[in-house]
DOKE-208529 format. One record per residue (C-alpha): residue in one letter; residue number from 1; x, y, z. Coordinates in Angstrom, 1 decimal, padded with zeros to 4 digits. Each point is the difference from the previous one (the first is absolute). Example, Ala and Ser with C-alpha at 12.3 -4.5 7.8 and 13.67 -1.06 7.14 Angstrom:
<atoms>
 res   n     px     py     pz
   A   1  012.3 -004.5  007.8
   S   2  001.4  003.4 -000.7
</atoms>
This chain:
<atoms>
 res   n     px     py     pz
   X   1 -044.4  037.5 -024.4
   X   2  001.9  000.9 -003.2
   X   3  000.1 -003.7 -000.7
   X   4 -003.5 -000.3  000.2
   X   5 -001.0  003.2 -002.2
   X   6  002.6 -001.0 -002.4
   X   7 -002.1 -003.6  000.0
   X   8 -003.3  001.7 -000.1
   X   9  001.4  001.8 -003.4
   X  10  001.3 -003.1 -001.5
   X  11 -003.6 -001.6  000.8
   X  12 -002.3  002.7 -001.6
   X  13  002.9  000.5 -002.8
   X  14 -000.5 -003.8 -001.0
   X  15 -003.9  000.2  000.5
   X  16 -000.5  002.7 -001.9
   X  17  002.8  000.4 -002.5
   X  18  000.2 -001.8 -003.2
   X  19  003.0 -001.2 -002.2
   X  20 -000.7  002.5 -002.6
   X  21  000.0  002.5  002.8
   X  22  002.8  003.2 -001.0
   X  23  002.8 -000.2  002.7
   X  24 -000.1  003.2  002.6
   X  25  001.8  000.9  002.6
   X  26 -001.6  000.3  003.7
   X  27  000.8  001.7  002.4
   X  28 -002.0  000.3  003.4
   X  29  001.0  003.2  002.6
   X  30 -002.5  000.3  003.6
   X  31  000.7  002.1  002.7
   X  32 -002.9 -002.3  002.1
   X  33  002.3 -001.1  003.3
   X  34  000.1 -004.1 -000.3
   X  35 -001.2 -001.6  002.7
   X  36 -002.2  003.1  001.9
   X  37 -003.6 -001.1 -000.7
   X  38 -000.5  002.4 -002.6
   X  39 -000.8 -002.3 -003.0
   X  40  003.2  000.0 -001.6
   X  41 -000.1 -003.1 -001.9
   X  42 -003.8  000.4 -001.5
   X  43  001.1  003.8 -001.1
   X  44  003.0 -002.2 -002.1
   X  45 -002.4 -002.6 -001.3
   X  46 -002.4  002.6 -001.2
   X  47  002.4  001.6 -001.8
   X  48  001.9 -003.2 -001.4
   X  49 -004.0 -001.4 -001.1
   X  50 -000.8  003.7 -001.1
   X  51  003.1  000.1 -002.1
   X  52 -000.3 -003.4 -002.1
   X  53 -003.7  000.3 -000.4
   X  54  000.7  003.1 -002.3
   X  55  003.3 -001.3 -001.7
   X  56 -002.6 -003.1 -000.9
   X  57 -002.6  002.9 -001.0
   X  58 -002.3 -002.1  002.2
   X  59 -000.8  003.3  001.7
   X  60 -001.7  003.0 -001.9
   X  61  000.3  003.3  001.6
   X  62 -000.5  001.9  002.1
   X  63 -001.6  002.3 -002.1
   X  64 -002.5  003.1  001.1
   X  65 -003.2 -001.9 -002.3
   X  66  000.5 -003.4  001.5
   X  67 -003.4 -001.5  001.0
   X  68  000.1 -000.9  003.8
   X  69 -000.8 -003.8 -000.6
   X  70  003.7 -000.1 -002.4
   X  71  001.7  002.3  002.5
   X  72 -001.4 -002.9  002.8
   X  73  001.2 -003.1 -001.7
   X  74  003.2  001.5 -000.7
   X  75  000.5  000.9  003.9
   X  76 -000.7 -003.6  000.6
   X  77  001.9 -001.5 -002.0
   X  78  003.0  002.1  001.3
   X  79 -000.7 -001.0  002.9
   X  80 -001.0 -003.7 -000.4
   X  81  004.0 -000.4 -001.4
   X  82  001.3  001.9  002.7
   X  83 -001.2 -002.2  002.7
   X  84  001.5 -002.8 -002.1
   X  85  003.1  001.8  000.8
   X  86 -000.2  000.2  003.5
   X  87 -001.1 -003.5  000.3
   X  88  003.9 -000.5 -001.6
   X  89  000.9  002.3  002.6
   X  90 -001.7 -000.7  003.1
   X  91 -001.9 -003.5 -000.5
   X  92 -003.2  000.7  001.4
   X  93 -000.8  003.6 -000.3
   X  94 -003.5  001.6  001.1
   X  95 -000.8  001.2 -003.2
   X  96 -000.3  003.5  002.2
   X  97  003.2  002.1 -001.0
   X  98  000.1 -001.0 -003.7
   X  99 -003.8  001.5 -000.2
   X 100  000.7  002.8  001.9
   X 101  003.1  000.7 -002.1
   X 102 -001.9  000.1 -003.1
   X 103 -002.7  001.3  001.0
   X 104  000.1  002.6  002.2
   X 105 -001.7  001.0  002.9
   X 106 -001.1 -002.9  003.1
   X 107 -001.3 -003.9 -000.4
   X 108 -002.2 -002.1  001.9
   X 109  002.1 -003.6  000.8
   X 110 -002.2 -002.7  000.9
   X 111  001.1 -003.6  000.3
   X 112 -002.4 -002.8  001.9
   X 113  000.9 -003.1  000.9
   X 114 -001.5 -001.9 -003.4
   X 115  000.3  001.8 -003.0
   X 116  002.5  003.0 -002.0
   X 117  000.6  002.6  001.6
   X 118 -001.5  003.5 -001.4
   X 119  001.1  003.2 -000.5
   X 120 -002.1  002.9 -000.7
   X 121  001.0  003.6 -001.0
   X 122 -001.0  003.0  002.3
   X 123 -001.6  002.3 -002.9
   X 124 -001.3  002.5  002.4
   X 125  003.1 -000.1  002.4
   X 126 -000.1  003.4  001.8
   X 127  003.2  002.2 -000.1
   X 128  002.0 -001.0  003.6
   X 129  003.3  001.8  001.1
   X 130  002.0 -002.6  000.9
   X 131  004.0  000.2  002.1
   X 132  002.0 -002.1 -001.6
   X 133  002.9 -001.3  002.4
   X 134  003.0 -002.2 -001.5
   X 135  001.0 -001.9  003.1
   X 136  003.4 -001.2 -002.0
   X 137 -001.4 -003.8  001.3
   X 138  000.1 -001.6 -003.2
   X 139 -002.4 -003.3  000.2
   X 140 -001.3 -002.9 -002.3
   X 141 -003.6 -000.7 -000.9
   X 142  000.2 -003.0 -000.6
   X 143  001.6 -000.6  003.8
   X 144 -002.7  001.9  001.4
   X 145 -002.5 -002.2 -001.5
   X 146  001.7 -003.3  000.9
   X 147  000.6  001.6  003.8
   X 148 -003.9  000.2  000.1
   X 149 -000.6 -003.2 -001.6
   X 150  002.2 -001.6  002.5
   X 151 -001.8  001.7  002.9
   X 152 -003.3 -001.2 -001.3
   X 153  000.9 -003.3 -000.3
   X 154  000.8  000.0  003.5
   X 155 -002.8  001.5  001.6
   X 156 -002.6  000.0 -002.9
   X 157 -003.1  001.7  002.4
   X 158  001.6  002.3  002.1
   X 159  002.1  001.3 -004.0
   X 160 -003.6 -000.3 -001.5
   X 161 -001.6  002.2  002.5
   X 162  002.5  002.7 -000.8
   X 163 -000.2 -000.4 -003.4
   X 164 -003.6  000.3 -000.2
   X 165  000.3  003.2  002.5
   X 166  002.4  001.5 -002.8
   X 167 -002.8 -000.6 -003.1
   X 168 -002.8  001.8  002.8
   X 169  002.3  002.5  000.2
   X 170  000.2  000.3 -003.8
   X 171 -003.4 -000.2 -000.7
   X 172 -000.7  003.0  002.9
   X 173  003.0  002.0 -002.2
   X 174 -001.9 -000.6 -003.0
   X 175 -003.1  000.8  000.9
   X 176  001.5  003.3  001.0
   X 177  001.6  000.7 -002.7
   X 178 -002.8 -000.2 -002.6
   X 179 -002.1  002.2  002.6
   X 180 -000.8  003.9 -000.9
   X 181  002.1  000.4  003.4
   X 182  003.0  001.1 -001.7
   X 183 -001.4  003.3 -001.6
   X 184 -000.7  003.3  001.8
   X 185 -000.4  000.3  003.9
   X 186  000.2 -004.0  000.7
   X 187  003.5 -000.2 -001.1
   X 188  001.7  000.2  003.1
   X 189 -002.3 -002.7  001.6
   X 190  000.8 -002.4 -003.3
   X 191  003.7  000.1  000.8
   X 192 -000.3 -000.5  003.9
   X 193 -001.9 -002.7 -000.5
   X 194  002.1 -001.5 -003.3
   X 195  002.9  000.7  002.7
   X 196 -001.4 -001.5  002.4
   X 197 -000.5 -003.4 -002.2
   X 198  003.1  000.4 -001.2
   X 199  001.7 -000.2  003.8
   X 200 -001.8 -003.4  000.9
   X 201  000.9 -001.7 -003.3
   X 202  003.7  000.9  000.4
   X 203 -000.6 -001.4  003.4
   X 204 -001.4 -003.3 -001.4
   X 205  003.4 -000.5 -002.5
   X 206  002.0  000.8  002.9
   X 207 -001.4 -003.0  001.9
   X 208  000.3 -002.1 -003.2
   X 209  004.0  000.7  000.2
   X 210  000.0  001.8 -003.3
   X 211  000.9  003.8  001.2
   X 212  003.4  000.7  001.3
   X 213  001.4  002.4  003.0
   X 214  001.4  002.7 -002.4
   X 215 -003.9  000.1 -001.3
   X 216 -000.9  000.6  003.2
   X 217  002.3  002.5  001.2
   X 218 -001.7  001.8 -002.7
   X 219 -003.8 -000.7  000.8
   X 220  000.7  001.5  003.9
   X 221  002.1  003.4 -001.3
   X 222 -001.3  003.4  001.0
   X 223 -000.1  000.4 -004.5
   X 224 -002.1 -002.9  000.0
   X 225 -002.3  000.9  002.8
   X 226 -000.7  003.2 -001.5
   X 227 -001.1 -001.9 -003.2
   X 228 -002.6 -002.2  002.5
   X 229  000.8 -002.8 -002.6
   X 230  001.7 -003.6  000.6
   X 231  002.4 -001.6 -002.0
   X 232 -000.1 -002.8 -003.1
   X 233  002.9 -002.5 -000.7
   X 234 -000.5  000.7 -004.0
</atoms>
């Protein structure tokens, strides 16, 4: 993983630095565990793109009078370098942690068969309290993905079927989410039912191979029954 940051650095550094460029010293500290789901490398590549857009003064701000359309196109342009760095990283990333790490808050991932994928920022995301459980079972993305890949190839309608299942699942979420349901006396009914959506599509990545026992062990504990909430791989 340090290889690969330290090749994601050297990338952007060479993309966006110039021979006239000042020398500087970097140096990059994260307390993000490697390896646990919890978008460690997109946090890096935000920072490493954040960092050399303003030594290039191709970033202006932020300053309290920005006007929203500038404060926009900066975001994305953070954010369009940073995914260039976890391409160096990962190969074929999502697009999904780099946005989120720049920008806050939830996305909407969607990726057909024909066609880029999309990724749409959650403006109105509600405010969820979330357990957050390190399950010390460090993992690869990239493996994940090529696990699932493999498993499609193999029995492309059955995989399909579950795959669709997972984007009805996320549509249902969604359309819960942007409800009025999470305000006032309908709260409690929002979660149970974001729970309960939550339970089947954990289910669903189980029987594509991507969860592991130690996840789990934590989706069946008396802590996590009390939540009412299943479990994600990250």
């Amino acid at each position: 993983m340090h290889v690969r940051s330290a090749t994601a650095f050297l990338y952007l550094f060479l993309s966006l630095g110039s021979p006239q460029s000042p020398g500087f010293v970097y140096t990059l500290r994260s307390t993000i565990p490697i390896g646990a789901g919890l978008g460690s490398s997109s946090s890096v590549c935000v920072c490493l793109s954040t960092a050399l857009l303003l030594q290039t003064r191709t970033l202006a701000g932020p300053h309290p009078d920005q006007p929203l359309k500038e404060a926009e196109v900066q975001l994305e342009r953070i954010n369009h370098w940073a995914f260039v760095g976890e391409l160096c990283i990962h190969g074929d990333p999502s697009g999904v942690d780099n946005t989120v790490s720049s920008r806050g808050k939830a996305v909407l991932f969607q990726k057909n068969t024909s066609g880029p994928a999309s990724v749409t920022p959650l403006v109105d995301f509600p405010k969820l309290r979330l357990l957050l459980v390190d399950t010390k079972q460090p993992r690869s993305t990239a493996m994940q993905v090529e696990k699932v890949r493999r498993l499609k190839d193999r029995h492309p309608t059955t995989t399909g079927l579950v795959l669709d299942t997972i984007g009805q699942l996320t549509d249902s979420a969604l359309e819960l989410l942007c409800s009025a349901n999470f305000s006032g006396n309908g709260t409690y009914d929002a979660l149970d039912r974001l729970g309960t959506l939550i339970r089947m599509n954990h289910g669903l990545l189980d029987a594509l191979g991507v969860s592991h026992p130690r996840l789990q062990r934590v989706c069946v504990e008396p802590t996590m029954a009390k939540w009412d909430y299943g479990g994600d791989i990250g």
